[in-house]
VOTORVEX-655855 format. One record per residue: residue in one letter; x, y, z of N, C-alpha, C in turn. Coordinates in pm, whole numbers, plus 50000, padded with zeros to 5 digits. Example, Ala and Ser with C-alpha at 12.3 -4.5 7.8 and 13.67 -1.06 7.14 Angstrom:
VOTORVEX-655855
A513194943150780512304955050780513204967050780/S512854977550708513674989450714512905000350787/
This chain:
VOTORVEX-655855
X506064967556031506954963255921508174972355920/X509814964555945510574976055934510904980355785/X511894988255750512374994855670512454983055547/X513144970755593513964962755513512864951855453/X511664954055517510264944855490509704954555359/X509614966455384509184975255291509914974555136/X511294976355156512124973555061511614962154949/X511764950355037511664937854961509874937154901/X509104942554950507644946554910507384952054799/X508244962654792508154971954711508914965954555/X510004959354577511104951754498509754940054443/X509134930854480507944925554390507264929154360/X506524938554412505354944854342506244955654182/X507484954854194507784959154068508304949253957/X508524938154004508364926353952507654923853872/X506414920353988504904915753894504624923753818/X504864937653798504074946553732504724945053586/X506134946253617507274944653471506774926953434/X506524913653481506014908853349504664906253365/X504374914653404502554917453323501894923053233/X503294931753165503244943053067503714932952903/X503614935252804503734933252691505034939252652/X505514937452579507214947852527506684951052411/X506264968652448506074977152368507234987352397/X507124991652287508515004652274507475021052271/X508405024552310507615043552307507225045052155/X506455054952129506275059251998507565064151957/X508375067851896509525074851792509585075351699/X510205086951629509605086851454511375085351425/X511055075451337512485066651312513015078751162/X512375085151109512655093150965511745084150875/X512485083650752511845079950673510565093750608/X509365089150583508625096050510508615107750603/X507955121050560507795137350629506355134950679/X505745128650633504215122650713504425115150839/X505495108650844505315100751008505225106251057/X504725103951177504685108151329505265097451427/X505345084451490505565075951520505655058051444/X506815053151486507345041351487507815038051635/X506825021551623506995014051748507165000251718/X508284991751787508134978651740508204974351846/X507434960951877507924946451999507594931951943/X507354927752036507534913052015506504904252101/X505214902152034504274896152078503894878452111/X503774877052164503324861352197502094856252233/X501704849852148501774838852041501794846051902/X502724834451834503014843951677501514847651663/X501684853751538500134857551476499944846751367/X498364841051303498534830351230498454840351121/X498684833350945499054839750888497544848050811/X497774855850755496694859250697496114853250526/X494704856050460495174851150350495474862950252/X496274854250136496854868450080496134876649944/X496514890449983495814902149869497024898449769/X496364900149688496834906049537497144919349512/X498334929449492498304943949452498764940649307/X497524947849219498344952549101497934966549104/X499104970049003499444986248987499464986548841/X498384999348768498174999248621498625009948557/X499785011548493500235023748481499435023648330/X499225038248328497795037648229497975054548179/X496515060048109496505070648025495665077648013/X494765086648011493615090047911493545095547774/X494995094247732494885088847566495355079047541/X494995070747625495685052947568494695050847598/X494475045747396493405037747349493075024847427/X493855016647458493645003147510493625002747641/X493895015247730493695008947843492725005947937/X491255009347870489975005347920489964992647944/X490904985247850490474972447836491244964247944/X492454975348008492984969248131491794970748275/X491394981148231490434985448354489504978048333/X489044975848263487854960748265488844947748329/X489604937648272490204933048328490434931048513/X490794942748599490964946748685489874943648752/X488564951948709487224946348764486814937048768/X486634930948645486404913048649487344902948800/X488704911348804489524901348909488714901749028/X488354915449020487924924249177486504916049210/X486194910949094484744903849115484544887249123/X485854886449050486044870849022486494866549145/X487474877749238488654870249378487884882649484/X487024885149541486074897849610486934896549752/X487784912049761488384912249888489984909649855/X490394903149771491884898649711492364907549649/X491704916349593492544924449484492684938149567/X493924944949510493934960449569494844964649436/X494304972849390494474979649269494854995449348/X496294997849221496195014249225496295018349048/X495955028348995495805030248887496765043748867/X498225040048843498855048948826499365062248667/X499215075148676499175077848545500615087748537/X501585085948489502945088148441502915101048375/X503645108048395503545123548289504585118748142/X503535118548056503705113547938502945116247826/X502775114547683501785121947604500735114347609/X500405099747675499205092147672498255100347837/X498895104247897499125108448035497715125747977/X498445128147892498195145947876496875143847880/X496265154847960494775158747981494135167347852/X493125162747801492485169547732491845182047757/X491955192047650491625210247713490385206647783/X489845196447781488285202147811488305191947951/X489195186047988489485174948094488695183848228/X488115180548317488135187748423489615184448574/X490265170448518490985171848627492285164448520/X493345168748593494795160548511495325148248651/X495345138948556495825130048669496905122748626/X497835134648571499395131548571499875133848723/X500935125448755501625119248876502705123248863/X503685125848933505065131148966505585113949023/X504725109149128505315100249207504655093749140/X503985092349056503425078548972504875079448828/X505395092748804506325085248713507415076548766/X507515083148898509095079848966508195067248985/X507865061549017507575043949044507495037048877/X507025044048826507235035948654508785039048631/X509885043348674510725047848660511305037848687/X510985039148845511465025148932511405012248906/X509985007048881509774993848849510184989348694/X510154998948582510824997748449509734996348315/X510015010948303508675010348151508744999348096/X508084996547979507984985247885508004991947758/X508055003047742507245008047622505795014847549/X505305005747679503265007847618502595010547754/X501605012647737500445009047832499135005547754/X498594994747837498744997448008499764988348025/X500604990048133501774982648207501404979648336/X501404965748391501624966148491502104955248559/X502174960248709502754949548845501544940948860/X501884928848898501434916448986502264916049089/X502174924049217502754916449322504134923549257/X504774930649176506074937049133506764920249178/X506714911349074506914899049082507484897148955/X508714891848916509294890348802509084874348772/X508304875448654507614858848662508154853848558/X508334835748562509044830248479508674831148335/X509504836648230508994840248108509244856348074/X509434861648191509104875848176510124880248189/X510074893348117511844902348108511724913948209/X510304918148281510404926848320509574929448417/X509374935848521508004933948655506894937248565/X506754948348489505484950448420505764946348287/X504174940648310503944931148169502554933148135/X502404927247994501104933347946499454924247989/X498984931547959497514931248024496684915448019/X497624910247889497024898947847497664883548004/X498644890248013499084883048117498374882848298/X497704888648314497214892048403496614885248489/X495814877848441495024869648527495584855448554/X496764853748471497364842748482498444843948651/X499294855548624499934858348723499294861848876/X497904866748840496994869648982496854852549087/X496504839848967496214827048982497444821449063/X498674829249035499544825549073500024824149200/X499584840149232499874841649380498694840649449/X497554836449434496424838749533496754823549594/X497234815649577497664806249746498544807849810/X499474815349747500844819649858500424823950007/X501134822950093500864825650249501904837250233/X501564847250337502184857650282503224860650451/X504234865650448505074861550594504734873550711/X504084884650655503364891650723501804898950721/X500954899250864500034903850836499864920550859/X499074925650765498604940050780497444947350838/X497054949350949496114955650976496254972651000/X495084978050887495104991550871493784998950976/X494165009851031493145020051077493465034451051/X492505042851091492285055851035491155061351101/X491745076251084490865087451210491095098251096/X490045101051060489835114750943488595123450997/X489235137251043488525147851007488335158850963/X486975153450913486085162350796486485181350804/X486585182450915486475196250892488095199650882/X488925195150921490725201050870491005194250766/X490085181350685490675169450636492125165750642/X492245161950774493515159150848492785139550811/X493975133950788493665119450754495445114350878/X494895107850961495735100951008495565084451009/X496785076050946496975062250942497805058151016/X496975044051072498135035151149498435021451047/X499345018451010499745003450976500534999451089/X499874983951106499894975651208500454962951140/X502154959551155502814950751067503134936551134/X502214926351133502344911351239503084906151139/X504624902251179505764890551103505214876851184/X504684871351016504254853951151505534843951092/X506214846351005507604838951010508744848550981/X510074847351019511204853950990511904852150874/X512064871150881512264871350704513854881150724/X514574874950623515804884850648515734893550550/X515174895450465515214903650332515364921150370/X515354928350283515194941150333513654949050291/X513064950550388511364952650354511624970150344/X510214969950295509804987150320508284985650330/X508064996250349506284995050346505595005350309/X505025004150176504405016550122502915019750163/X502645033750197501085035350216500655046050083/X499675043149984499735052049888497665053549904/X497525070549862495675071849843495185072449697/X494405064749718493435063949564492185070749575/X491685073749473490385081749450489775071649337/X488325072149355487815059649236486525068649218/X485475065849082484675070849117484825084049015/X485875092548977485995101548882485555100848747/X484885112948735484065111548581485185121248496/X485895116548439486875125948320486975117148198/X487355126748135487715123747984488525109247979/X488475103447828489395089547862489265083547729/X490205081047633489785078447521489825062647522/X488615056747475488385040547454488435035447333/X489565028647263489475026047145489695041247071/X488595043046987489115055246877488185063846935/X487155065847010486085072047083486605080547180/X486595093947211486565103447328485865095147438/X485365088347552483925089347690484365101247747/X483745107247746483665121247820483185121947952/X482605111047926481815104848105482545090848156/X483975088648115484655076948166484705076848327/X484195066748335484145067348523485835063848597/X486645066948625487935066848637487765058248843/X488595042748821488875038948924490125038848980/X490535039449154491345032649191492605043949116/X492825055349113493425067049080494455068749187/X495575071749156496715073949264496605086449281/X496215091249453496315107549457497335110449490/X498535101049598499395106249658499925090049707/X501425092049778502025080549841502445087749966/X501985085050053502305089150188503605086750261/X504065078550231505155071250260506135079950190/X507265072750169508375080350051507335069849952/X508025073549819507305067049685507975055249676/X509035049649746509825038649728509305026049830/X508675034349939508495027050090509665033250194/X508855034750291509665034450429510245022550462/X511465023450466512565011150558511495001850693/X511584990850739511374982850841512614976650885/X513074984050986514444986151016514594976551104/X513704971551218513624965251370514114945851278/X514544940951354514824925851313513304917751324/X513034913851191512194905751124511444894751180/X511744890751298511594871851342510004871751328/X509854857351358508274855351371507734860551490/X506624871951529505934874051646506734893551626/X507904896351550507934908251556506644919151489/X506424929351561505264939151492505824952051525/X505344953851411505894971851369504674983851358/X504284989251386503464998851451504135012251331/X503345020251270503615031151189502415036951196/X502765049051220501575062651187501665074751133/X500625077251022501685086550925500195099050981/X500385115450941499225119250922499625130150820/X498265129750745498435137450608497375150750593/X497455156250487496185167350463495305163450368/X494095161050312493475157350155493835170050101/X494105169649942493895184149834491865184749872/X491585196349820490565201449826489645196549746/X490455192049630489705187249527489665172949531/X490005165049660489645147849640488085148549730/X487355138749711486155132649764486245120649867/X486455127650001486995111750124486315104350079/X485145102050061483915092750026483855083549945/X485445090249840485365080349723487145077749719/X487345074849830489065073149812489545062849950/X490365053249886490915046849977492205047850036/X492795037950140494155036750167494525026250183/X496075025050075496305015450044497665010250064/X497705000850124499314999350250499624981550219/X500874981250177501254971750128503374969650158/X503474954350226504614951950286505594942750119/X506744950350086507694947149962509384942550057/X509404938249928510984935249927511994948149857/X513124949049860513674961349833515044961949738/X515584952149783517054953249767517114945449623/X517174930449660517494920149534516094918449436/X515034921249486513774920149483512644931449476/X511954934349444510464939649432509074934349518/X509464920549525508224915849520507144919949680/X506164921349628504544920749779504814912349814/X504994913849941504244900950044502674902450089/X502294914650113500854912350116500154929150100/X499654928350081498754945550059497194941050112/X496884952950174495504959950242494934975550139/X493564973850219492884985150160491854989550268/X491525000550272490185005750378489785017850296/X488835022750346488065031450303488615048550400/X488845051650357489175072350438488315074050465/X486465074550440485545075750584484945066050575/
């Protein structure tokens, strides 16, 4: 074989190899949150079909607000009534309903739980909260009261949602180093401006919590915001939107000392930003 046989040999076999490959991009950490580590986007074929869609509500709440047991009941009933649909975070605002009692063993006032009540727009009371941060007809404001709730959940549980989320996670026990991947499938094209928040809950906490006019001293506390991994607003999804685009994110974090992996989830959910608020779809998994 001379020289010029080799050439042209060598010239297909790099051919075949380039479309046998998928168009994936290198890992790169685009900014955004101080937890990333890598962002990767391409463009897969065949679209992805769509998924069906979660429900996120977010309960901005108290343990001296009298009434908001009665949101947290509420919440459960959905979680039982729609099993797998709902993803709840239970956010608590530094505020005087917020203030921990002397004898509290833990305070679960939020810094980044006020800045999102900040964001999305008090009401006045709690409990307050998001459906989907969905401004619904009738309503003056994303959060609305408790009585409304299950009406607005009814609302969106047939919507098709324009992207799917698949979450994973590698946590270990002995650095409690928690690393997440969100895995973002666009099955139709969206021009809007997205972000994508990943935030950890803790459920399962026994603290103080006043119900009605009663102290529980043994209130079992769910679905608790420990942290937002992300920025508190969402990370940008910068790459162009079409159907079959996927976005690849991996954040890695530390647990505080004082959370329980055992009893805390992660919770990653794709929004609108600009003109809008609203979920397109939210996930949940378990940290071990």
């Amino acid at each position: 074989m001379n020289k010029l046989h080799i050439i042209i040999a060598g010239l297909i076999l790099a051919i075949l190899s380039i479309s046998s490959c998928k168009e994936i991009g290198p890992d790169i950490n685009l900014g955004g949150s101080q937890n990333s580590v890598s962002d990767t986007t391409y463009i897969e074929s065949p679209v992805a079909t769509p998924e069906i869609k979660n429900i996120l509500i977010e309960d901005f709440t108290g343990v001296r607000c009298p009434n908001c047991p009665q949101a947290h009941v509420i919440i459960q009933s959905l979680k039982t009534q729609y099993p797998n649909r709902i993803v709840a975070v239970s956010l608590h605002p530094i505020n005087t309903l917020g203030a921990p009692y002397v004898f509290s063993p833990q305070n679960f006032d939020n810094q980044k739980a006020q800045n999102l009540f900040d964001y999305l727009g008090q009401i006045g009371f709690e409990p307050a909260g998001g459906i989907d941060r969905k401004l619904y007809t009738g309503e003056s404001n994303v959060l609305v009261d408790k009585s409304t709730w299950n009406t607005h959940v009814g609302d969106e549980l047939p919507l098709v949602p324009p992207v799917n989320i698949t979450l994973t996670k590698m946590y270990d026990s002995t650095s409690r180093q928690l690393t997440i991947t969100a895995e973002l499938h666009y099955t139709t094209t969206d021009t809007t401006s997205n972000r994508l928040t990943i935030m950890l809950t803790e459920s399962n906490i026994v603290n103080p919590q006043l119900n009605g006019s009663v102290i529980d001293t043994f209130y079992v506390h769910k679905d608790v915001l420990r942290d937002v991994i992300t920025t508190t607003q969402g990370d940008a999804l910068t790459a162009p939107r079409q159907a079959g685009r996927v976005v690849r994110k991996t954040y890695k974090t530390t647990l505080d000392t004082g959370w329980k992996p055992e009893n805390m989830s992660i919770v990653a959910f794709v929004h609108e930003y600009v003109n809008t608020k609203v979920v397109y779809q939210a996930k949940e998994i378990s940290v071990e």
